[in-house]
N, CA and C of each residue as an Amber inpcrd file, in Angstrom:
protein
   636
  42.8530000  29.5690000  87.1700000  44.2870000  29.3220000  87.0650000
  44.9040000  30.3070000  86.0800000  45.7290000  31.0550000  86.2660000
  46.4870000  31.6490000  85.8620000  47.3690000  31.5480000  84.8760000
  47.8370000  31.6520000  82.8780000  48.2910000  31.0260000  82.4300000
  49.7760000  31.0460000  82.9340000  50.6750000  31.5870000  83.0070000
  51.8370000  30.8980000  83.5630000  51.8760000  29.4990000  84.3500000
  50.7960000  29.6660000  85.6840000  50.7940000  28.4500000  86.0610000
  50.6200000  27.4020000  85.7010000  49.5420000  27.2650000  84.4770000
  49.1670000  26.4010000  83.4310000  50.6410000  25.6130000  82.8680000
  51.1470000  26.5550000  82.1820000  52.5320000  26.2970000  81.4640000
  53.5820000  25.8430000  82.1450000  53.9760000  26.0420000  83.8210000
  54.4100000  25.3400000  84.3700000  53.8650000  24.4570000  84.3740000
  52.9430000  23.7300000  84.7540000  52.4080000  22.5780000  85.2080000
  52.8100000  21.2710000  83.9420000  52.1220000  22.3480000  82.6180000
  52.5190000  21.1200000  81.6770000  53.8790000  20.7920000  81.6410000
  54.5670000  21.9170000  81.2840000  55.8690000  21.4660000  81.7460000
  56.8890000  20.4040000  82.1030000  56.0770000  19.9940000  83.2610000
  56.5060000  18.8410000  84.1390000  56.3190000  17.5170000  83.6760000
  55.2980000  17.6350000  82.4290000  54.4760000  16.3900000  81.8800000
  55.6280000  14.9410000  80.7910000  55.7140000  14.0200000  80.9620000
  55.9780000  13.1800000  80.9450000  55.8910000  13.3160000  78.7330000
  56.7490000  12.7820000  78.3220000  56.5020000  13.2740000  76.7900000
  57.3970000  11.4550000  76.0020000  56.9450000  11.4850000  74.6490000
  57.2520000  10.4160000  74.4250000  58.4920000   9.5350000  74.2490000
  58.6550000   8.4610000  74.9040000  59.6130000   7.5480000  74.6720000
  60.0270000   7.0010000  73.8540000  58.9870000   6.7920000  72.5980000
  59.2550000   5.8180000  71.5120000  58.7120000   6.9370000  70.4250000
  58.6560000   7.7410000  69.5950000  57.9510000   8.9310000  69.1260000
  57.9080000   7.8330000  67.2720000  56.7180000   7.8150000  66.9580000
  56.9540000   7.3680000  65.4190000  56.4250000   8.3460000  64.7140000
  57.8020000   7.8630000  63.6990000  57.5200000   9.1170000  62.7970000
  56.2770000   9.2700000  62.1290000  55.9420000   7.7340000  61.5770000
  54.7410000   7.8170000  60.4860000  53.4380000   8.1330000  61.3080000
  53.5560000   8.1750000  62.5070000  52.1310000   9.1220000  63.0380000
  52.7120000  10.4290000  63.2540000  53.8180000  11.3790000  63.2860000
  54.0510000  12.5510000  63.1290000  54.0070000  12.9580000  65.1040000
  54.6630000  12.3410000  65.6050000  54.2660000  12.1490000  67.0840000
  55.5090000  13.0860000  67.4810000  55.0950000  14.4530000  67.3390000
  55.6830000  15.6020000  68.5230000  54.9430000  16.3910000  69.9090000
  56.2680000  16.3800000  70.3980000  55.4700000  16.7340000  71.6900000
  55.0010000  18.1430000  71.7290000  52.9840000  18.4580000  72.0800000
  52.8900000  19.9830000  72.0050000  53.2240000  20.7640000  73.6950000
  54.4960000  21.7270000  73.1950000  54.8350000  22.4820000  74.1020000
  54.0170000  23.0200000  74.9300000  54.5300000  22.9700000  76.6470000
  53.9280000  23.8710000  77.6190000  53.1790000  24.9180000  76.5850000
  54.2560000  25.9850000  76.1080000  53.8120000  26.9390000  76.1120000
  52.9460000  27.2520000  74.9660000  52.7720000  26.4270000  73.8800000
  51.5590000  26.6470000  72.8320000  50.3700000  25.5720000  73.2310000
  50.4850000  24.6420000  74.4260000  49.6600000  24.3740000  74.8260000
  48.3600000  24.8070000  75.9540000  49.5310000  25.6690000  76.2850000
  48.6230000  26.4780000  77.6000000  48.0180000  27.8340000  77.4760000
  48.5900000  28.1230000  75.8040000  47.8380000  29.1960000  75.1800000
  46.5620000  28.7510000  74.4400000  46.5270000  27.4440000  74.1940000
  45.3330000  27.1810000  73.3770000  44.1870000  27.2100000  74.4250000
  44.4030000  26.1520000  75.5970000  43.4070000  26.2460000  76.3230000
  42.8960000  27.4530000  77.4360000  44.2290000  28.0090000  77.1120000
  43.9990000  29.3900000  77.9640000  42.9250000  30.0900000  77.1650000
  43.1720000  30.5720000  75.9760000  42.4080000  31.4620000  75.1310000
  40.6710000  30.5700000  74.8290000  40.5750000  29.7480000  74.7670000
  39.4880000  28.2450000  74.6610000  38.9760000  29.1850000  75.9360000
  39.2370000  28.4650000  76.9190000  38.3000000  28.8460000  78.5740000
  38.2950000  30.3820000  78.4860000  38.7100000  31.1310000  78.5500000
  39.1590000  32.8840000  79.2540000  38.4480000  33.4700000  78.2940000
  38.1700000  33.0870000  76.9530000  37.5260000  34.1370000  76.2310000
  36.1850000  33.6470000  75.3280000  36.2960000  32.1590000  75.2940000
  34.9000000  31.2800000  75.0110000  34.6240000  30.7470000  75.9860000
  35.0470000  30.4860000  77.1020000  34.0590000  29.7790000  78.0150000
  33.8420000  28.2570000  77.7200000  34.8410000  27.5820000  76.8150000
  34.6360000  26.1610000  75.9640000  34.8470000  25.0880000  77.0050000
  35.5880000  25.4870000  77.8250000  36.2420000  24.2220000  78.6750000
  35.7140000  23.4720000  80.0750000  35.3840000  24.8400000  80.9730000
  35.3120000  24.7360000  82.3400000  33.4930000  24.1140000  82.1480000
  33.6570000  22.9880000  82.8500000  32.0280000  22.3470000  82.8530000
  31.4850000  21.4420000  81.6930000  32.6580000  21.6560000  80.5130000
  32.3920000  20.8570000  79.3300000  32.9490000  19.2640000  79.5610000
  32.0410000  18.9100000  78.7760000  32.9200000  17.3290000  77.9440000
  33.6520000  17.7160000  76.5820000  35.1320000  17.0920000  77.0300000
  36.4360000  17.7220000  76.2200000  36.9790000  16.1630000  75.8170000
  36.9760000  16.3390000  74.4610000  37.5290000  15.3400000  73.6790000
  39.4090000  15.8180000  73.3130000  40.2540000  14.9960000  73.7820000
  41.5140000  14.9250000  73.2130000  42.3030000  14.4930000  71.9160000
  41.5350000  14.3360000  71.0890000  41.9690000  13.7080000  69.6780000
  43.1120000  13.5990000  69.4150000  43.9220000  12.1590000  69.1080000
  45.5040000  12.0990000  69.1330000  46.1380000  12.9230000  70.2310000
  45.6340000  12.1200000  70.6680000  46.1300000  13.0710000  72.7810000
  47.5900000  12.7490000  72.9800000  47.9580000  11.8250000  71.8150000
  49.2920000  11.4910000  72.5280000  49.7790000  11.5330000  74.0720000
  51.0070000  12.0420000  74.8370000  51.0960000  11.9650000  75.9490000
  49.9970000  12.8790000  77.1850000  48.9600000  13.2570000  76.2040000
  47.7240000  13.5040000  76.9060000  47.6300000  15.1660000  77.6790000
  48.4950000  16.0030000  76.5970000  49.0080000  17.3430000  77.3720000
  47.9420000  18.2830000  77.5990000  46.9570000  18.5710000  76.2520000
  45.9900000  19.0070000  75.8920000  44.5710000  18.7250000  76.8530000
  44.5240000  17.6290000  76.8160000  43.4210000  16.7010000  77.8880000
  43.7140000  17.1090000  79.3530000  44.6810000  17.0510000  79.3630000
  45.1500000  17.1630000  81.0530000  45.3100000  18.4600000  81.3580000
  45.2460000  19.7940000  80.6880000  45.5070000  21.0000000  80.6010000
  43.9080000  21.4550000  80.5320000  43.1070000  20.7770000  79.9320000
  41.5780000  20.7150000  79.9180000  41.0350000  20.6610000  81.4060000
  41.4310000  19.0380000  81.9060000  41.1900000  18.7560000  83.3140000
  41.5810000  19.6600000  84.5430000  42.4910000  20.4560000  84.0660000
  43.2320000  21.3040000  85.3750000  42.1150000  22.6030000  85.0870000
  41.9050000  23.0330000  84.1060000  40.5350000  23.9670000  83.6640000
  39.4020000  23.3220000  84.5270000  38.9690000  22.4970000  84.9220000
  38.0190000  22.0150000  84.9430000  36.8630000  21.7220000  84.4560000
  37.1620000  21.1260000  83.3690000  36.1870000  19.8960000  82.1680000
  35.3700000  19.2840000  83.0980000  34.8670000  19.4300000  82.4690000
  33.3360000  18.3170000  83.6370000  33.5780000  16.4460000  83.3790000
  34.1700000  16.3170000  82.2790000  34.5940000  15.1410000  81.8450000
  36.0810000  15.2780000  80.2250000  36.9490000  14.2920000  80.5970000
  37.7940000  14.3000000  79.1120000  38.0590000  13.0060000  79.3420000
  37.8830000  13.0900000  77.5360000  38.6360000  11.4230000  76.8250000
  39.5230000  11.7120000  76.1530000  40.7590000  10.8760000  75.9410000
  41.5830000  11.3550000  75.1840000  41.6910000   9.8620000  73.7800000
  41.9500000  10.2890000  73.0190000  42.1850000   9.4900000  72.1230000
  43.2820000   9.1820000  71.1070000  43.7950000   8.2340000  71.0840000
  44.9710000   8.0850000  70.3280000  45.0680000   6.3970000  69.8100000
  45.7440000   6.3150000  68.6330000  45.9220000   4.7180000  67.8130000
  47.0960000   3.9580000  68.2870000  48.0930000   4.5850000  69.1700000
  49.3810000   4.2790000  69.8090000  49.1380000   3.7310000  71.1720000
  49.1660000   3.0220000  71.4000000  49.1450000   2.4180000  73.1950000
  50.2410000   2.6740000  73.7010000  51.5260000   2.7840000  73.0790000
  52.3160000   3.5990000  74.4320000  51.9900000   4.8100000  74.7790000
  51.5720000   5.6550000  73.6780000  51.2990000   6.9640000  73.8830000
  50.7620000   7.0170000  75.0300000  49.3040000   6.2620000  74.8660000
  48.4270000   6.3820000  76.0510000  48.8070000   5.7770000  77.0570000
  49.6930000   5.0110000  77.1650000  50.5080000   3.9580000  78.5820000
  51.0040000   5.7060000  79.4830000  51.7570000   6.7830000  78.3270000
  51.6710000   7.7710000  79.4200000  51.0200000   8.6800000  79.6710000
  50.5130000   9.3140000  79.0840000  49.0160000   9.5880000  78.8580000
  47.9690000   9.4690000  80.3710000  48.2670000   8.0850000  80.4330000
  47.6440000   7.8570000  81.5700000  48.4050000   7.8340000  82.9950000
  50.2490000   8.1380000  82.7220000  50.5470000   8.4030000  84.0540000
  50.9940000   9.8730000  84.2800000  50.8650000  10.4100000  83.3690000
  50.7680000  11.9770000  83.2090000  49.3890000  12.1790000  84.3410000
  48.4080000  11.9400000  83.6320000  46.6370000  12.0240000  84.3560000
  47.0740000  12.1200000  85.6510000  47.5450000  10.0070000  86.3300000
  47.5780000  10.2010000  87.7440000  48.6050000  10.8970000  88.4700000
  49.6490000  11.1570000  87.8420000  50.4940000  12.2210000  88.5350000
  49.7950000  13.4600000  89.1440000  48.9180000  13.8330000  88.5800000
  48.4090000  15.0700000  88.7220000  46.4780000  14.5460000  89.6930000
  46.8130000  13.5410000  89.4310000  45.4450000  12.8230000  90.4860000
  44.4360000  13.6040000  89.5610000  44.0890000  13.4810000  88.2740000
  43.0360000  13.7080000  87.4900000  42.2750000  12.2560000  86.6240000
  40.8160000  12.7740000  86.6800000  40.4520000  11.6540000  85.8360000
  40.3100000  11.6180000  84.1980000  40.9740000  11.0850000  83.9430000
  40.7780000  11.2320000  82.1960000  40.9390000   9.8190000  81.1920000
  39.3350000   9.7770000  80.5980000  39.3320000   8.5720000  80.3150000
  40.6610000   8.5050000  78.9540000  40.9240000   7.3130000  78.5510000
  41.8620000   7.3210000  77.4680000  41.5950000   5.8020000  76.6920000
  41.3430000   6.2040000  75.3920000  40.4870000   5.5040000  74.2980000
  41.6920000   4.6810000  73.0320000  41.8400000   3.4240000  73.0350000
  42.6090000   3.6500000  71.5560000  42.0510000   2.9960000  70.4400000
  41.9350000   3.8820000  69.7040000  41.3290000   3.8150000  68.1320000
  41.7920000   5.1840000  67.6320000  42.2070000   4.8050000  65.6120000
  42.2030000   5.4000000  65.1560000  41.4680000   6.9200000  65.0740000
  41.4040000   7.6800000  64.8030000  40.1970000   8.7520000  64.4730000
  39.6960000   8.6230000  63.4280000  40.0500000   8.1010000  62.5500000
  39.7700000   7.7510000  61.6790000  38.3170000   6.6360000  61.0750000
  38.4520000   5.7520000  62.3270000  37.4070000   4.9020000  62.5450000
  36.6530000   4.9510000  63.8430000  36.6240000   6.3350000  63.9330000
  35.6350000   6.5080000  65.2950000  34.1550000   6.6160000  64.7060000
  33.1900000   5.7330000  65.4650000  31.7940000   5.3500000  65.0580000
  30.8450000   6.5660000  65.6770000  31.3500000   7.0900000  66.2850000
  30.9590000   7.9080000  66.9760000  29.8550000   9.2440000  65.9610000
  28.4770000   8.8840000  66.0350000  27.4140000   9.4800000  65.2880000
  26.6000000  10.9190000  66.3710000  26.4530000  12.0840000  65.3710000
  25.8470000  13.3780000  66.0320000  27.2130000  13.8580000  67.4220000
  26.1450000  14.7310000  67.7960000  27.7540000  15.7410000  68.7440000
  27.5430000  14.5440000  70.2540000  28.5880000  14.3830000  70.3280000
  28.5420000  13.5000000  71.7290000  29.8630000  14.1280000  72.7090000
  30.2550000  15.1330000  72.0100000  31.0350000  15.7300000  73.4290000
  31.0340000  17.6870000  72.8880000  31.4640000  18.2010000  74.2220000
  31.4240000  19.8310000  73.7140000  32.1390000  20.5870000  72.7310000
  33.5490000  20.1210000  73.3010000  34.8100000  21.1520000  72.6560000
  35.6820000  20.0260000  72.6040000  36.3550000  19.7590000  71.4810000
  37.4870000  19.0530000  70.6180000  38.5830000  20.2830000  70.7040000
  39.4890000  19.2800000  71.0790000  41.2840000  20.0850000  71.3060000
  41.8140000  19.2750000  70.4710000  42.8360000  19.2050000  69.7060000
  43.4890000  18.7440000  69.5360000  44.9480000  19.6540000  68.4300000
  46.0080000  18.4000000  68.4860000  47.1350000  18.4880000  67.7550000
  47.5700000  17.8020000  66.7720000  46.5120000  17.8190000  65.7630000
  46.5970000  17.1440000  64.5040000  48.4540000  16.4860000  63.9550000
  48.0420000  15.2520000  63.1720000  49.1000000  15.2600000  62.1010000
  48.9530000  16.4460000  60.8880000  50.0620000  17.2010000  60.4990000
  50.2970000  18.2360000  59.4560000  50.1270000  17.4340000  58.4890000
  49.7480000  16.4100000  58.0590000  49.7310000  16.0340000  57.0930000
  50.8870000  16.0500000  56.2840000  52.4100000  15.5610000  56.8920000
  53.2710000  15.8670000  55.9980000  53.9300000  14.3510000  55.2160000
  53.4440000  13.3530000  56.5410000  53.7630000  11.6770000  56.4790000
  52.8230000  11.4770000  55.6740000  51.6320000  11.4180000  55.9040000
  50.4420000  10.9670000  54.9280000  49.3150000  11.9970000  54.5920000
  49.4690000  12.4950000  53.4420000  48.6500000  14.0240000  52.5810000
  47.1760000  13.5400000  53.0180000  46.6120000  15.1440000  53.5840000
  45.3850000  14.8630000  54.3700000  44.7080000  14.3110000  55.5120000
  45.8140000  13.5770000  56.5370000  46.1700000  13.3370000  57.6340000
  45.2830000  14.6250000  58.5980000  45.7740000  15.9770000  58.5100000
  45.1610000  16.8440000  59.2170000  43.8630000  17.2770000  59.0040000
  43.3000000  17.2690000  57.9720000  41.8780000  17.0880000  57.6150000
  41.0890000  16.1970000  57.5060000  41.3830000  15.0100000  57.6680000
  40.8650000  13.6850000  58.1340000  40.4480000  14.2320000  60.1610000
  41.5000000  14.4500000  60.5580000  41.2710000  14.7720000  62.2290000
  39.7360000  15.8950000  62.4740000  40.1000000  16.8820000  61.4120000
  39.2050000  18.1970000  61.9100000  38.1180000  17.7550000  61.1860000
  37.7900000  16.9280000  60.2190000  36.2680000  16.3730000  59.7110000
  35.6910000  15.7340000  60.7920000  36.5090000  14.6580000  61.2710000
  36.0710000  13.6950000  62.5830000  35.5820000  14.5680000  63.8210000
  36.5270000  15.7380000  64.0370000  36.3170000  16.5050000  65.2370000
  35.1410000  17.3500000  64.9170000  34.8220000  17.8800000  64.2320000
  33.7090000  18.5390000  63.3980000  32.1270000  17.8360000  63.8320000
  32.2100000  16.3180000  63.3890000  31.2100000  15.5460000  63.2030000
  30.7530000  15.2620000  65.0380000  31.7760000  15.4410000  65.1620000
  31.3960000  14.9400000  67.0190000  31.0310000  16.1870000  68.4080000
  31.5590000  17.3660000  67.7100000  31.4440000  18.4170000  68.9220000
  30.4650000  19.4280000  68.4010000  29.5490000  19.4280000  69.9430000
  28.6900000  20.6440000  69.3320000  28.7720000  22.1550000  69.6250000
  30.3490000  22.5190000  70.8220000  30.4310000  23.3040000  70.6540000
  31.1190000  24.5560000  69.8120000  32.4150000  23.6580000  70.1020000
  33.8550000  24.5080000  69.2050000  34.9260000  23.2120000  68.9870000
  35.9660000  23.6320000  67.8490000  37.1190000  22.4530000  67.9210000
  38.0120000  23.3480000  67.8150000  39.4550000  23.2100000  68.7060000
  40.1310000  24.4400000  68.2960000  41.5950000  23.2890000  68.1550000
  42.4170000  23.8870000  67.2390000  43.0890000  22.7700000  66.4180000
  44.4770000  23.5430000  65.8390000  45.6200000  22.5760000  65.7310000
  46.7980000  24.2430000  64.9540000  46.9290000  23.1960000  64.0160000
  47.6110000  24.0370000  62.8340000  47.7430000  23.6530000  61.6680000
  48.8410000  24.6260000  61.0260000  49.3590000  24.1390000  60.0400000
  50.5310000  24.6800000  59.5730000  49.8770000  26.0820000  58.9610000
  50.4910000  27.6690000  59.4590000  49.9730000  28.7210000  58.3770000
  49.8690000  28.4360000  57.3040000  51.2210000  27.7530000  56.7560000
  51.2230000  27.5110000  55.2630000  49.5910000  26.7670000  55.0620000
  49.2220000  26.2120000  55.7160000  48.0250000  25.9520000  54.3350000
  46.7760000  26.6670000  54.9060000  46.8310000  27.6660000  55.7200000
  45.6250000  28.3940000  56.4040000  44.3370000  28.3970000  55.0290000
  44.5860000  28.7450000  53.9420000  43.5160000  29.0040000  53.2770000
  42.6610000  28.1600000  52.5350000  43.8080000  26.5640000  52.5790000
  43.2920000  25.6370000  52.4440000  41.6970000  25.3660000  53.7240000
  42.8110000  24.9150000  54.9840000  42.1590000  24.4310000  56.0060000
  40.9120000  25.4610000  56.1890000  40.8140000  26.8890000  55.7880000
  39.8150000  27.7020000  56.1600000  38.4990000  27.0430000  55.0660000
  38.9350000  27.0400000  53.7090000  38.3280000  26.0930000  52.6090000
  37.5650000  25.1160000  52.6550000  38.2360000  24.2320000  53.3900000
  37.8500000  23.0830000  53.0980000  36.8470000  22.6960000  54.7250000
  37.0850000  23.1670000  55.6520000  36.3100000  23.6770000  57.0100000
  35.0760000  23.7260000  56.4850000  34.4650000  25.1250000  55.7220000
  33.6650000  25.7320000  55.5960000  33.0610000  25.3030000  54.5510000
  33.3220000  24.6580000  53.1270000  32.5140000  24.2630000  51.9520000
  32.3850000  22.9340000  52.1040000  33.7650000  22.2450000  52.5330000
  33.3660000  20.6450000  53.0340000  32.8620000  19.6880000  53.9360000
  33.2240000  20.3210000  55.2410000  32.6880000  19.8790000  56.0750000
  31.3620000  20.8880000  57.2980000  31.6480000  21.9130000  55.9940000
  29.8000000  22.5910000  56.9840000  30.5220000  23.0950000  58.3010000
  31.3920000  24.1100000  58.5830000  31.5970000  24.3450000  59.2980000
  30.5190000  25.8980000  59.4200000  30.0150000  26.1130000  60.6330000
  29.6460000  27.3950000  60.5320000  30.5510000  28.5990000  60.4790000
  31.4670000  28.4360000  61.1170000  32.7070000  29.3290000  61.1750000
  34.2520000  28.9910000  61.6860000  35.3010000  29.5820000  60.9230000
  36.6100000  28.6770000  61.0070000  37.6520000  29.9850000  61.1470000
  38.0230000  30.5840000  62.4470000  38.5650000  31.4610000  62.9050000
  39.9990000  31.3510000  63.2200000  40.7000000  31.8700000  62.5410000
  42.3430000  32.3010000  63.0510000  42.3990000  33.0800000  64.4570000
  42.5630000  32.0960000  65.5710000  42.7510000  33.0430000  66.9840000
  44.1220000  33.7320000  66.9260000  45.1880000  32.9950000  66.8880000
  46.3040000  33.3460000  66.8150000  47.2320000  32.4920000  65.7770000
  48.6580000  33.5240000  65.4370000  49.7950000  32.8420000  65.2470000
  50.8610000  32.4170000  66.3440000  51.1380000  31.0570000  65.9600000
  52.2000000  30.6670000  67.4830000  53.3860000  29.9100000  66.5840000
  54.3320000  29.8570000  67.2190000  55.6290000  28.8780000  66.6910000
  55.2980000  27.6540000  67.3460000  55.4400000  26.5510000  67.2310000
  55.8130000  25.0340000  66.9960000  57.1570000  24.7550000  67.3000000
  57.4620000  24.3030000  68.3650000  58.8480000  24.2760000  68.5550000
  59.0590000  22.8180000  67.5100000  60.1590000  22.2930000  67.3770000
  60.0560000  20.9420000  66.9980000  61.3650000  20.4270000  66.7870000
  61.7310000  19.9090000  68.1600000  63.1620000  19.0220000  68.6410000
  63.9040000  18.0770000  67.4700000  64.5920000  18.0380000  67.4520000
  65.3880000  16.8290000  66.6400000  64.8320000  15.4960000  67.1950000
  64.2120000  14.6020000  66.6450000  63.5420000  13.5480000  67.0470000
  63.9320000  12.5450000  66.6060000  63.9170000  12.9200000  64.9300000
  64.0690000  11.5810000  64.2550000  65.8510000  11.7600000  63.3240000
  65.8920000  10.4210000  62.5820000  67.1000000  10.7410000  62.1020000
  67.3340000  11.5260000  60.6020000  65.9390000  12.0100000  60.2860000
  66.2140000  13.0540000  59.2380000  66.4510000  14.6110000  59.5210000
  66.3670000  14.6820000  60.8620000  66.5130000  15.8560000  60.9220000
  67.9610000  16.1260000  61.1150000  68.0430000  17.2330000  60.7620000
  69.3540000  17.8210000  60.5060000  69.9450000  19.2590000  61.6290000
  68.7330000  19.6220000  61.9840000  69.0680000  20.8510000  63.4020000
  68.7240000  20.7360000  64.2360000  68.7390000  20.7380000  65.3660000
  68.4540000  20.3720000  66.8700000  67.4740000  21.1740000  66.7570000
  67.0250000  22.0510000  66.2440000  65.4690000  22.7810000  66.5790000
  64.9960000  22.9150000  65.3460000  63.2920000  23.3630000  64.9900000
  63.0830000  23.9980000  64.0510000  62.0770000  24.7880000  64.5680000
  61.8140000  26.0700000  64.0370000  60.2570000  26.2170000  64.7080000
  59.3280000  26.4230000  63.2040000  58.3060000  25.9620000  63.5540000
  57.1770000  25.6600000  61.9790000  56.1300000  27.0490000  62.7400000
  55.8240000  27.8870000  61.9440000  54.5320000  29.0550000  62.3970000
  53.5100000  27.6630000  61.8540000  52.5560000  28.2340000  63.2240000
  51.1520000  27.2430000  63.4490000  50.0760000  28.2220000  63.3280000
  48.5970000  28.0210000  63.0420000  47.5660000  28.9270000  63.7490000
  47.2800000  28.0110000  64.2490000  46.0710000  28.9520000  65.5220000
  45.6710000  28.0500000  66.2800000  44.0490000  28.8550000  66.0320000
  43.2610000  27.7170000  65.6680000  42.2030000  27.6830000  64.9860000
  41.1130000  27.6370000  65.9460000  39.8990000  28.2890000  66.0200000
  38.8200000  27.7690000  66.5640000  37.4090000  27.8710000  65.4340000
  36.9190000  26.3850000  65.4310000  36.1150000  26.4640000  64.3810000
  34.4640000  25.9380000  65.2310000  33.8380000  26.4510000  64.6370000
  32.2760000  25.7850000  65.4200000  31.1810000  25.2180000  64.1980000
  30.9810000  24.0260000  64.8190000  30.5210000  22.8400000  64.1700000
  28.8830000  23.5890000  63.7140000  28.2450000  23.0230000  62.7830000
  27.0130000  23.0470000  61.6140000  25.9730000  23.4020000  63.0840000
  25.2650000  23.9260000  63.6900000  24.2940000  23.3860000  64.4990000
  23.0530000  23.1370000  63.9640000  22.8810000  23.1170000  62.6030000
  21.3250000  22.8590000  62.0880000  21.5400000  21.3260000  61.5490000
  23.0690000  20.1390000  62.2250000  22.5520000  19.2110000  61.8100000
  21.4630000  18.7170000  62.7330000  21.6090000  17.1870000  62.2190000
  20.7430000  16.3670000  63.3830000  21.7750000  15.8240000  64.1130000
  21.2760000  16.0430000  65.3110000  22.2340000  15.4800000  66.6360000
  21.3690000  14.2080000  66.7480000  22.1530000  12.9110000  66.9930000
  22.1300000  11.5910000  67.7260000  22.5460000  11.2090000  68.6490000
């Protein structure tokens, strides 16, 4: 698939109704979404044939952009049940299977690598400090191939930091810089747009732990 076509497709995708703030619930754009998994499959090979975890899948854009790659299997995960109420009619619109999980990430039991490649669209940690590094420890602990993840530039040297001395990352790579669109949602905002610079990260998990 072709990325334009990709980016149309998400496009079309169904985005949230009820958005809360204190989970930081924006919608990730067609077009920085269809670059993540574009660059993921086309130049690592992470996606097509893998088991693909959606972490805070919210309306499930990432997951379902996975599935059109052809993932051999995706779960998506999120603590919001409406999220996933569309989430899951996003999926059948598109007649894909994608399981959808709700629990925190936070309290996922989930021990050794039990899926390939982790996508996700973290909280920035701006509602609750450390929010986004809580996600990429969890995603870390569970995938044995790659997690590729955006995060605010502003703290790139943190997140490269704390990747690599804290959670044993073998390696924590800046693929690209992308803008973040980010709509007027809530009632603090003050401009109908903002755009936040993101990287979009690909990091690969310890392989000398022990897998369970």
């Amino acid at each position: 698939m072709k990325l334009k076509q990709l980016e149309i497709l998400l496009g079309n995708l169904k985005q949230f109704t009820n958005p809360k703030v204190d989970l930081e619930q924006y919608p990730t754009g067609s077009h920085i979404a269809s670059r993540l998994l574009y660059m993921a499959e086309n130049t690592y090979g992470d996606i097509s044939g893998k088991v693909v975890a959606d972490f805070g899948c919210g309306c499930g854009t990432l997951g379902i952009a996975s599935a059109l790659l052809d993932a051999e299997y995706v779960i998506g995960i999120d603590v919001d049940s409406q999220s996933l109420e569309t989430a899951l009619s996003n999926a059948e619109e598109f007649e894909l299977d994608m399981d959808l999980v709700q629990c925190d990430i936070s309290s996922l039991s989930w021990k050794g690598a039990k899926v390939d490649t982790v996508v996700m669209n973290p909280p920035f940690g701006t509602r609750r400090k450390g929010s986004d590094m809580d996600f990429l420890s969890a995603a870390l602990k569970v995938a044995s191939v790659a997690v590729y993840s955006l995060h605010k530039t502003t703290t790139r040297d943190h997140v490269k930091r704390t990747a690599l001395r804290e959670f044993a990352a073998e390696r924590a790579e800046v693929l690209c810089e992308l803008r973040f669109d980010v709509p007027r949602m809530y009632k603090f905002h003050k401009k109908k747009e903002v755009d936040i610079a993101v990287d979009l990260w690909r990091f690969v998990p310890d392989s000398s732990r022990k897998l369970v």
